[in-house]
C-alpha positions, 0 to 999 in steps of 0.5 A: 515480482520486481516491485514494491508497490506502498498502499499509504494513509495518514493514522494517529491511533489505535482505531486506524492501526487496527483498520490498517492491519484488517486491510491487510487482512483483506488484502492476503485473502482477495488480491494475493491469491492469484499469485500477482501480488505477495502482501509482505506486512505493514508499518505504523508510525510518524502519523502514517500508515504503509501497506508493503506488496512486491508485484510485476505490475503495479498500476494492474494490481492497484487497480485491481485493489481500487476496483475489487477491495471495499474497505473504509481506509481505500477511501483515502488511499495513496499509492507508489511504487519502485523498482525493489533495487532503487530507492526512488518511489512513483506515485501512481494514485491520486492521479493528482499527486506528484510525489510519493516517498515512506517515511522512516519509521524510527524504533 
């Protein structure tokens, strides 16, 4: 597996913490038991919300969430992903949106 590929939603509160760690939950039962995708955790913080998978294919995986995953938070899902040695993100879901960066998320 060679990239990162970042399911991202906007969230403030608690409530959208918790939606986020259920998706993940999902995410580890449903999508990462074929072996295709590794979910490796999330982050909170500065009115964004990421999801971490490592795949070999991103838009295979993507769309294999987007097509199997019923969950409130997909509603409004962005997507991108980068080579794990680069620091560059490719958006990739919508397919209007240009540009995908994570944002540092600062302890």
């Amino acid at each position: 597996m060679k990239y990162q590929l970042v399911l991202q939603f906007t969230g403030t509160v608690i409530p959208d913490y918790d939606s986020l760690v259920d998706l993940e939950s999902v995410l580890i039962e449903q999508i990462q038991e074929d072996g295709k995708a590794t979910v490796d955790g999330h982050d909170f913080g500065s009115s964004q919300m990421n999801l971490f998978l490592t795949v070999d294919d991103p838009e295979n995986v993507l769309s294999r969430i987007r097509g199997k995953i019923e969950h409130p938070l997909m509603e409004r899902v962005r997507a991108g992903y980068r080579n794990v040695t680069d620091n560059t993100f490719r958006a990739i879901w919508p397919e209007s949106l240009h540009e995908f960066s994570v944002k540092s998320i600062q302890a």
